[in-house]
PyMOL CGO cylinders between C-alpha atoms (Angstrom):
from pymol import cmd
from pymol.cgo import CYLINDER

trace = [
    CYLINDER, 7.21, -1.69, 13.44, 5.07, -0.04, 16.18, 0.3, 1, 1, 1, 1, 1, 1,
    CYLINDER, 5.07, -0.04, 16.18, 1.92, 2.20, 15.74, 0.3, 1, 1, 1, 1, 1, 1,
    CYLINDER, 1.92, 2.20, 15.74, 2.11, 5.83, 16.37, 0.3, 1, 1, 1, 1, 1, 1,
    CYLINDER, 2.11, 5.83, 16.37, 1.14, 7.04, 19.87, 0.3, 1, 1, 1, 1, 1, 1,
    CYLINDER, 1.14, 7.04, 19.87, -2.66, 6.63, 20.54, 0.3, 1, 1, 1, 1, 1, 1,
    CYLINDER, -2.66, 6.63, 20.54, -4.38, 9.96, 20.56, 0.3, 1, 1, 1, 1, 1, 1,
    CYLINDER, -4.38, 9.96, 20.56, -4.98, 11.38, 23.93, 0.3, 1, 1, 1, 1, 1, 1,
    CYLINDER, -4.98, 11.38, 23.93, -8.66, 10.48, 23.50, 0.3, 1, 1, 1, 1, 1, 1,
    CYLINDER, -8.66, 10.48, 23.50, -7.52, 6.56, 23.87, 0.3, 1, 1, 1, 1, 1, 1,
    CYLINDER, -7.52, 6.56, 23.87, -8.47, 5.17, 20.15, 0.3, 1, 1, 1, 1, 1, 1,
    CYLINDER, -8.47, 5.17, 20.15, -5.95, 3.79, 18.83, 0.3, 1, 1, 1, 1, 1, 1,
    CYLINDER, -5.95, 3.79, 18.83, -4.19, 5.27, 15.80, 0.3, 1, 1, 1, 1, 1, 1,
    CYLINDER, -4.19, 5.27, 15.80, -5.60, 4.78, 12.37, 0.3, 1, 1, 1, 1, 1, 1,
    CYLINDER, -5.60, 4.78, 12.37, -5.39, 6.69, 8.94, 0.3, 1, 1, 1, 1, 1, 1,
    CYLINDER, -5.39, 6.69, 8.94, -9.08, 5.77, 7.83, 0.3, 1, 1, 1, 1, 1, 1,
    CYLINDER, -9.08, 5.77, 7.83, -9.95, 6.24, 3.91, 0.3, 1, 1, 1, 1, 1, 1,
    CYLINDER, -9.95, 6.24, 3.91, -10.76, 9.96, 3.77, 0.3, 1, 1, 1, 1, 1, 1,
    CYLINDER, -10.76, 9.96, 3.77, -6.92, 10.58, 5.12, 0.3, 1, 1, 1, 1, 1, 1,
    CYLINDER, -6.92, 10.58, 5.12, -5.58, 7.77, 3.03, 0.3, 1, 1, 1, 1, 1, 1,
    CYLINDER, -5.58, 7.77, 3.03, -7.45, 9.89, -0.20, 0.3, 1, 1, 1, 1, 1, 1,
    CYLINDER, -7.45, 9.89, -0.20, -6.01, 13.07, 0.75, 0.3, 1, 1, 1, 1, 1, 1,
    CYLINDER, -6.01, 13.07, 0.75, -2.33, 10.99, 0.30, 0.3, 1, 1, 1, 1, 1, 1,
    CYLINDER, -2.33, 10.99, 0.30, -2.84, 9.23, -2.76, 0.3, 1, 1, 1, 1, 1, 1,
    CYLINDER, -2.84, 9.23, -2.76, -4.39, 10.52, -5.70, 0.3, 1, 1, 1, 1, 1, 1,
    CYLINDER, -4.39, 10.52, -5.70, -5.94, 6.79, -6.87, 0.3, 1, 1, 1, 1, 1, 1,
    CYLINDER, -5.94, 6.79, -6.87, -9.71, 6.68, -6.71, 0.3, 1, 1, 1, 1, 1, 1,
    CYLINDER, -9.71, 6.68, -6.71, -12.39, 4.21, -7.11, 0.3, 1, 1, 1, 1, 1, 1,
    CYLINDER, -12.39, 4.21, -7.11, -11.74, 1.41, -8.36, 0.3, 1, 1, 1, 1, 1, 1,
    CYLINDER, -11.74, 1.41, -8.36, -7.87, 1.75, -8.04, 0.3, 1, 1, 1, 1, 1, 1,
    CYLINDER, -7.87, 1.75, -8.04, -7.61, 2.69, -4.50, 0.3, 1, 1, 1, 1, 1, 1,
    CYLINDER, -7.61, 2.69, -4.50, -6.17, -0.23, -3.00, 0.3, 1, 1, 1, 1, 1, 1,
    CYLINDER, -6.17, -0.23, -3.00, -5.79, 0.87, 0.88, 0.3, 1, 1, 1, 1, 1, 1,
    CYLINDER, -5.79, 0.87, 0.88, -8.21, 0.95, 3.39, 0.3, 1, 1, 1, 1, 1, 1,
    CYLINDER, -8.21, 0.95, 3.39, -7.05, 1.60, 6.29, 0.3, 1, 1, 1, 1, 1, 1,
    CYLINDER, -7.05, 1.60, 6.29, -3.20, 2.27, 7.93, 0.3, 1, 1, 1, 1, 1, 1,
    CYLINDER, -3.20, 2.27, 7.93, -2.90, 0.75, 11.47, 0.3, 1, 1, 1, 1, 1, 1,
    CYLINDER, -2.90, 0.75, 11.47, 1.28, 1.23, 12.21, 0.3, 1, 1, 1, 1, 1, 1,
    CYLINDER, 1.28, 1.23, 12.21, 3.54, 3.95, 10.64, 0.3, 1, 1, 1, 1, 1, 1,
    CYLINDER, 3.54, 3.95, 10.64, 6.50, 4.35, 12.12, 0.3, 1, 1, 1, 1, 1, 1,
    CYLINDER, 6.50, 4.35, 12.12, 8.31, 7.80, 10.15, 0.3, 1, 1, 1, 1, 1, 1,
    CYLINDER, 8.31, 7.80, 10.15, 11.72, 6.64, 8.12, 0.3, 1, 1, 1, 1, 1, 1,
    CYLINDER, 11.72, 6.64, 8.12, 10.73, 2.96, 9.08, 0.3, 1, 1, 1, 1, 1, 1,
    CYLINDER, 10.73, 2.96, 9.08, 7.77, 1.25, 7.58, 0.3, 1, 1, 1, 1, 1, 1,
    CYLINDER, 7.77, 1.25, 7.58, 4.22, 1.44, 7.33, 0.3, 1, 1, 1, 1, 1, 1,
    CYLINDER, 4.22, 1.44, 7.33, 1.64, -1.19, 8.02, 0.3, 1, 1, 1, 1, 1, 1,
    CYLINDER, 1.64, -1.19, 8.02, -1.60, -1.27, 6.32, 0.3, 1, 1, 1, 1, 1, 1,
    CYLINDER, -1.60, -1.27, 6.32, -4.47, -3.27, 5.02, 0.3, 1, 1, 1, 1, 1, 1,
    CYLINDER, -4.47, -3.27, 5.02, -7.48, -4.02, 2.04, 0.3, 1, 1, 1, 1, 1, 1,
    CYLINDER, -7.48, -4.02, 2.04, -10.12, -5.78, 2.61, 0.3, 1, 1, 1, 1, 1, 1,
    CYLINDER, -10.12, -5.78, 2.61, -11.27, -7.55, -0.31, 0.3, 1, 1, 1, 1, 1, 1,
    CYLINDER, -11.27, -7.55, -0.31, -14.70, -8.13, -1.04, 0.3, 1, 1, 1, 1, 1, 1,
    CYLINDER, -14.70, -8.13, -1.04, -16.80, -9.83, -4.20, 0.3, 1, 1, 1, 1, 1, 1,
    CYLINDER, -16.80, -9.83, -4.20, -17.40, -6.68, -4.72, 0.3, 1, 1, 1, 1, 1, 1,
    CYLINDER, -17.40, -6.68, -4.72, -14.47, -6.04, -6.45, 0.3, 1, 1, 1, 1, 1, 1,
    CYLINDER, -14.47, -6.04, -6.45, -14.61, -4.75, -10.06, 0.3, 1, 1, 1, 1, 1, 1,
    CYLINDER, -14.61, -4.75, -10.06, -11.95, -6.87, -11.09, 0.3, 1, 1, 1, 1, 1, 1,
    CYLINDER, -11.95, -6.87, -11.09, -13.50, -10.44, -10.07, 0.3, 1, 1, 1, 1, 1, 1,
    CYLINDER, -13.50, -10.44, -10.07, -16.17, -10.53, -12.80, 0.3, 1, 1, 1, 1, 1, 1,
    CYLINDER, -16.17, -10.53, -12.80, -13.12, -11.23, -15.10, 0.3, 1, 1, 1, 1, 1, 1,
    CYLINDER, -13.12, -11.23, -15.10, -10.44, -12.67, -12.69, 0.3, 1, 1, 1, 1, 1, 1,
    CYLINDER, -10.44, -12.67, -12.69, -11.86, -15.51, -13.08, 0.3, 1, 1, 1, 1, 1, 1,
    CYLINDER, -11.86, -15.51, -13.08, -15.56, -16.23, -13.23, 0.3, 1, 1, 1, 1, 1, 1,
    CYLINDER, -15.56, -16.23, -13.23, -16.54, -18.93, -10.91, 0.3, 1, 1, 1, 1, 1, 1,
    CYLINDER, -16.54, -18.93, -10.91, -13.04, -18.82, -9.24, 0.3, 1, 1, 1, 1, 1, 1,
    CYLINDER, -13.04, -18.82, -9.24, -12.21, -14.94, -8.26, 0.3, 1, 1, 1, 1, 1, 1,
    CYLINDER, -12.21, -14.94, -8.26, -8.81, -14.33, -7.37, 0.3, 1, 1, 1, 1, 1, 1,
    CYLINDER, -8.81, -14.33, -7.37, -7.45, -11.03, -7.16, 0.3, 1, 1, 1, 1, 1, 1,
    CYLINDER, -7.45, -11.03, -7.16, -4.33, -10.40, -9.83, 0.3, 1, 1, 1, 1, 1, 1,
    CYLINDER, -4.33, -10.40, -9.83, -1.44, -10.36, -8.41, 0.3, 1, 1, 1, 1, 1, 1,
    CYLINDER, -1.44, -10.36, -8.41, -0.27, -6.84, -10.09, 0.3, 1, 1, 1, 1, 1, 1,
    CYLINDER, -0.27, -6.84, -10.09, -2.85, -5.55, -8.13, 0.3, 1, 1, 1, 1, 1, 1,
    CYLINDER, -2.85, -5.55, -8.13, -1.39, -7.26, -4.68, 0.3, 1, 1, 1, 1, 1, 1,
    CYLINDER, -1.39, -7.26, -4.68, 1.72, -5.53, -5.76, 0.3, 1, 1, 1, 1, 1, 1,
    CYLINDER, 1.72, -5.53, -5.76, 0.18, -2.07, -6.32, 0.3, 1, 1, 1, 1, 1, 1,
    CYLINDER, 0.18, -2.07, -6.32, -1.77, -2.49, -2.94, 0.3, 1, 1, 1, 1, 1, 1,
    CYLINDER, -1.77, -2.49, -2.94, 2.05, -3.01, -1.60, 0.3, 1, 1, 1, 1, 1, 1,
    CYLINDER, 2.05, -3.01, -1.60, 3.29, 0.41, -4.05, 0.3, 1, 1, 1, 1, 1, 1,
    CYLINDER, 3.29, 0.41, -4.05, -0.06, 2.61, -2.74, 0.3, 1, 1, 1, 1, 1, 1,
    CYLINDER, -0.06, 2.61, -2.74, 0.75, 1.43, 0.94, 0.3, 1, 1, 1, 1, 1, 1,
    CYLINDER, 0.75, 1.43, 0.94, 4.44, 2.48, 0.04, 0.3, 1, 1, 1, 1, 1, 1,
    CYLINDER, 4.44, 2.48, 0.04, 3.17, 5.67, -1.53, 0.3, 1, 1, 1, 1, 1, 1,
    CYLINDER, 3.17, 5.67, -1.53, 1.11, 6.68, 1.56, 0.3, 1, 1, 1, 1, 1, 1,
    CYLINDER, 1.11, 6.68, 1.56, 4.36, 5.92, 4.04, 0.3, 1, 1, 1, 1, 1, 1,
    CYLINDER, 4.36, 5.92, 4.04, 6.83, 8.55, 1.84, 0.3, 1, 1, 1, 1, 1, 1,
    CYLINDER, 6.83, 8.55, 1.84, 4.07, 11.34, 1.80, 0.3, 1, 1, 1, 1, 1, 1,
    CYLINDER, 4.07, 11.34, 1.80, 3.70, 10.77, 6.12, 0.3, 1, 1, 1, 1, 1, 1,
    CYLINDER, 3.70, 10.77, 6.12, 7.27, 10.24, 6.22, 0.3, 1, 1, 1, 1, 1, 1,
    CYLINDER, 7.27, 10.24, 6.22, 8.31, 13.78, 4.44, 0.3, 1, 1, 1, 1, 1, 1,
    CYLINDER, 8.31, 13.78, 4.44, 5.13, 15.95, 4.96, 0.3, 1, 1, 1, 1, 1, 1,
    CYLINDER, 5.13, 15.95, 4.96, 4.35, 16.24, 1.69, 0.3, 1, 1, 1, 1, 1, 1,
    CYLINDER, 4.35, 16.24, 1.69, 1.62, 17.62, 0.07, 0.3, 1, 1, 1, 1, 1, 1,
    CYLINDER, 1.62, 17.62, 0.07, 0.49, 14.65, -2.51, 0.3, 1, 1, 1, 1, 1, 1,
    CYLINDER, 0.49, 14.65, -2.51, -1.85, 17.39, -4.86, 0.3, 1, 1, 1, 1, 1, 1,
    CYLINDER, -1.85, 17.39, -4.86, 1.82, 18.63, -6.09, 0.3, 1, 1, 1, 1, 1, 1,
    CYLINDER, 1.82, 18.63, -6.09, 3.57, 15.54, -5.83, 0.3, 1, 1, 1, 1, 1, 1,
    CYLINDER, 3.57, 15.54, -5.83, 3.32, 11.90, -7.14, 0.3, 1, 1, 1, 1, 1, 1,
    CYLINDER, 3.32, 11.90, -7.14, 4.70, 8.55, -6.01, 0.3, 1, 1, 1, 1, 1, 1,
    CYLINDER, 4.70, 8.55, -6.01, 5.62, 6.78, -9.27, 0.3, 1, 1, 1, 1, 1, 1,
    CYLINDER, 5.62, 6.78, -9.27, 7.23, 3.33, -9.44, 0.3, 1, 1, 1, 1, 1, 1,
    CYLINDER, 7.23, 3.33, -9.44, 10.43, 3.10, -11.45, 0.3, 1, 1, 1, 1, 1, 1,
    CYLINDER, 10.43, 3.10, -11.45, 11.47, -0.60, -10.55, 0.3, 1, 1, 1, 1, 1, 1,
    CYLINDER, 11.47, -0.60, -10.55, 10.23, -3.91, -9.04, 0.3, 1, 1, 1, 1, 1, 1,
    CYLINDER, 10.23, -3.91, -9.04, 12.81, -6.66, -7.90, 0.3, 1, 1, 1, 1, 1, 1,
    CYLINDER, 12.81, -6.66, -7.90, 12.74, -10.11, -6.65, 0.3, 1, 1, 1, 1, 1, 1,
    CYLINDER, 12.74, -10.11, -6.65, 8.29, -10.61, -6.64, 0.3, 1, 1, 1, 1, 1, 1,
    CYLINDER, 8.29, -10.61, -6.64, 7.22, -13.92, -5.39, 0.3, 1, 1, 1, 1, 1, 1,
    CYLINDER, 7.22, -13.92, -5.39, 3.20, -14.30, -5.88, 0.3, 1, 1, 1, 1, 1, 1,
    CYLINDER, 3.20, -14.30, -5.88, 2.99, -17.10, -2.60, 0.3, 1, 1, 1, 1, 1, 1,
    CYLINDER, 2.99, -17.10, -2.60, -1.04, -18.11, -2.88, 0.3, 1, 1, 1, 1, 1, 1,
    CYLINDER, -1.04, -18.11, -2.88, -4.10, -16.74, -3.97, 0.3, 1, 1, 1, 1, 1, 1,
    CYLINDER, -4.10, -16.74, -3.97, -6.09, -13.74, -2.67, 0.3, 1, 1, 1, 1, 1, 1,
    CYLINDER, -6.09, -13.74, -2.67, -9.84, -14.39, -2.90, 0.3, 1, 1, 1, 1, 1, 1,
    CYLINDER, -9.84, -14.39, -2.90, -13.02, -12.78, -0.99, 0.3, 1, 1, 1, 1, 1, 1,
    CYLINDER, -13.02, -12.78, -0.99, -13.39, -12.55, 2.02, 0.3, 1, 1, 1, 1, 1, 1,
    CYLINDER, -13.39, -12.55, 2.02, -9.44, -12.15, 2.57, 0.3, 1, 1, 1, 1, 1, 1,
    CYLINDER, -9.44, -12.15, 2.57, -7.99, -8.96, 4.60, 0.3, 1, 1, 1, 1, 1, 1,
    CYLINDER, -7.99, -8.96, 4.60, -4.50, -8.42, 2.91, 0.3, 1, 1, 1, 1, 1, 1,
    CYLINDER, -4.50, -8.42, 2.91, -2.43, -6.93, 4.69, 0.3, 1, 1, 1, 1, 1, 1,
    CYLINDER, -2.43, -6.93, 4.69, 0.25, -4.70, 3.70, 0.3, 1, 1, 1, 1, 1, 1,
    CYLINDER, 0.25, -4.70, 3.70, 3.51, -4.11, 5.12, 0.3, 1, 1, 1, 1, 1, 1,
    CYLINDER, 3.51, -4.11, 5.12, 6.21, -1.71, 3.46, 0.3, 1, 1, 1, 1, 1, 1,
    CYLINDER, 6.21, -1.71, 3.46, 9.70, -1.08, 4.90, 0.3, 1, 1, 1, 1, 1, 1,
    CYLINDER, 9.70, -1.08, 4.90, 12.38, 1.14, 3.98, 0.3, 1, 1, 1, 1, 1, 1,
    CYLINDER, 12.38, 1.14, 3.98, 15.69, -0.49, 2.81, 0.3, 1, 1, 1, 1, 1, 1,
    CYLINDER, 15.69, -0.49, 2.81, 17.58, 2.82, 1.03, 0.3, 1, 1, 1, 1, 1, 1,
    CYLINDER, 17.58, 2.82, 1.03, 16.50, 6.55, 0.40, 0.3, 1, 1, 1, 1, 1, 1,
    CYLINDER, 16.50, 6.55, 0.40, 18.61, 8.76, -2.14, 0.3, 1, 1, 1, 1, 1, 1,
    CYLINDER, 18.61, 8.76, -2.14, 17.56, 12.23, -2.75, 0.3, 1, 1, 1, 1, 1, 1,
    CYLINDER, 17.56, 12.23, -2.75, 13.71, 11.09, -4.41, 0.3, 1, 1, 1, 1, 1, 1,
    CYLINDER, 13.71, 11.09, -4.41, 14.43, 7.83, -5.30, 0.3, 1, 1, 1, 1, 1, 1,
    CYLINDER, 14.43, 7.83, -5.30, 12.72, 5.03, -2.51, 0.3, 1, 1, 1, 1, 1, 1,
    CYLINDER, 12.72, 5.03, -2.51, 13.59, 1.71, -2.20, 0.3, 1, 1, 1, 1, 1, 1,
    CYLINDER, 13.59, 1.71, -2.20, 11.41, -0.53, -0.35, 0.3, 1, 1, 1, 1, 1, 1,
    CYLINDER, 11.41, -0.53, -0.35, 10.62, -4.32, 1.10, 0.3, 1, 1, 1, 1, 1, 1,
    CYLINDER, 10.62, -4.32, 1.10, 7.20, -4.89, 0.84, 0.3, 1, 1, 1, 1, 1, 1,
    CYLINDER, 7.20, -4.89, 0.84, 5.39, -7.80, 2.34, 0.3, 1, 1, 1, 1, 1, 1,
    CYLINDER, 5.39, -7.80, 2.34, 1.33, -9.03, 1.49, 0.3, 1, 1, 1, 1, 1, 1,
    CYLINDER, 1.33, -9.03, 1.49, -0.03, -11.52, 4.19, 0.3, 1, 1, 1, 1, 1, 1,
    CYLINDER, -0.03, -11.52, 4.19, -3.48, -12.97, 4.87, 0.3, 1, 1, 1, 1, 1, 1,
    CYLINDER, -3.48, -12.97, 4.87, -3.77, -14.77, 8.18, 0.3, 1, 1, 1, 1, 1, 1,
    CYLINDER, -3.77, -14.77, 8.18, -0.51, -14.61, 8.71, 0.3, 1, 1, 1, 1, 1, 1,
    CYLINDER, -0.51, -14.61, 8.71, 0.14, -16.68, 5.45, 0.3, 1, 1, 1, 1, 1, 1,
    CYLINDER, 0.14, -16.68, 5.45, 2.79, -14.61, 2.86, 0.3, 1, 1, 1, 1, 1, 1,
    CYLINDER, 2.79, -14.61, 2.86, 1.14, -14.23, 0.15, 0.3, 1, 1, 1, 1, 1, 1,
    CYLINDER, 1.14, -14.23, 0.15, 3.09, -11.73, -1.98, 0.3, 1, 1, 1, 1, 1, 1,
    CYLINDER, 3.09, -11.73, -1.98, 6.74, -10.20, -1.64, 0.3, 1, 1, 1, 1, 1, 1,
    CYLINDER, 6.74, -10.20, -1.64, 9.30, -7.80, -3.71, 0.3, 1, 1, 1, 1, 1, 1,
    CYLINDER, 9.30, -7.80, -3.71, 11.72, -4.82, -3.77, 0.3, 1, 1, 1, 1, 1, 1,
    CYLINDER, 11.72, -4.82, -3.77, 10.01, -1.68, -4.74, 0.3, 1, 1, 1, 1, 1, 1,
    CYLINDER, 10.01, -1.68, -4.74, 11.80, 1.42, -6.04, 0.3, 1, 1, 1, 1, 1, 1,
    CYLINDER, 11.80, 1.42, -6.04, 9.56, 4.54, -6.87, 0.3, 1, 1, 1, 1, 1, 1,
    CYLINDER, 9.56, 4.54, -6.87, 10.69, 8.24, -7.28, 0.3, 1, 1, 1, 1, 1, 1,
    CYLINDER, 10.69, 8.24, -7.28, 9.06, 11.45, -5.64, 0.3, 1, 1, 1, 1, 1, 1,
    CYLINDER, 9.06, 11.45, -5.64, 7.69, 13.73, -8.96, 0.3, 1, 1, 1, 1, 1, 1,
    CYLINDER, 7.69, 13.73, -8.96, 6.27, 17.04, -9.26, 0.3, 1, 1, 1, 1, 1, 1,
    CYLINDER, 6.27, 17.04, -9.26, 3.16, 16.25, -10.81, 0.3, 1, 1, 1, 1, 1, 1,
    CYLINDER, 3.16, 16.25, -10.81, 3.72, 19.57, -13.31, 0.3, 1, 1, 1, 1, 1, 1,
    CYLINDER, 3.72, 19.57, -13.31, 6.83, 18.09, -14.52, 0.3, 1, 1, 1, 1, 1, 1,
    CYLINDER, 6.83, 18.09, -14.52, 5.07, 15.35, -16.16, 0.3, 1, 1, 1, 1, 1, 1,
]
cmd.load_cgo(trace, "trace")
């Protein structure tokens, strides 16, 4: 996948987290993306979360020996998703949410601790109607750390 054109000013092309909240409606402490650094419209998106010791979820997961929960890997993967379909069809995410209906074939590879940069990678295999089916792929270093098949559906959020 390939990042979008630079902007004629010569930065290179980013969604930082004040574009990434006006996609996704998760806030602190369940906003899982940081940054996106390749979207590529109907193709994939490539993204990443930096995790710090900060994290909420460490004092629990597990004292002395913080590792970030894999569901939480995977939902990093699902937001990252989330953020490509809204680019991808223009929507506007304050009347629409990205829900997941399905999740197929997860391998949790190693750990995620602080200090790690996970980054995200989501690809499209099938799209019917508002039903997404994705690959999505969690490296640090280079290293795989997490993998699976993600469907989610497109929802007006009134219909709920």
């Amino acid at each position: 996948m390939t990042s979008a054109p630079a902007p004629a000013n010569g930065t290179a092309f980013v969604d930082d987290i004040r574009s990434i909240m006006e996609m996704l409606p998760h806030r602190y402490p369940f906003l899982l993306v940081d940054r996106v650094v390749g979207f590529e419209s109907g193709v994939g998106i490539t993204a990443y979360k930096n995790v710090t010791f900060n994290e909420n979820f460490f004092q629990g997961h597990f004292p002395g020996q913080p590792i970030m929960p894999g569901v939480l890997i995977l939902e990093a993967l699902a937001q990252a998703g989330g953020i490509f379909v809204v680019k991808t069809m223009g929507i506007n995410s304050t009347d629409k949410l990205f829900l997941f209906t399905g999740i197929d074939g997860v391998k949790i590879r190693r750990p995620v601790v602080p200090g790690d940069r996970l980054n995200l990678e989501a690809s499209v295999i099938r799209r019917k109607m508002n039903i997404w089916k994705m690959q999505g792929r969690a490296t640090v270093d280079g290293e795989l750390v997490a993998e699976g098949i993600f469907t989610a559906a497109v929802v007006d959020k009134g219909k709920m």
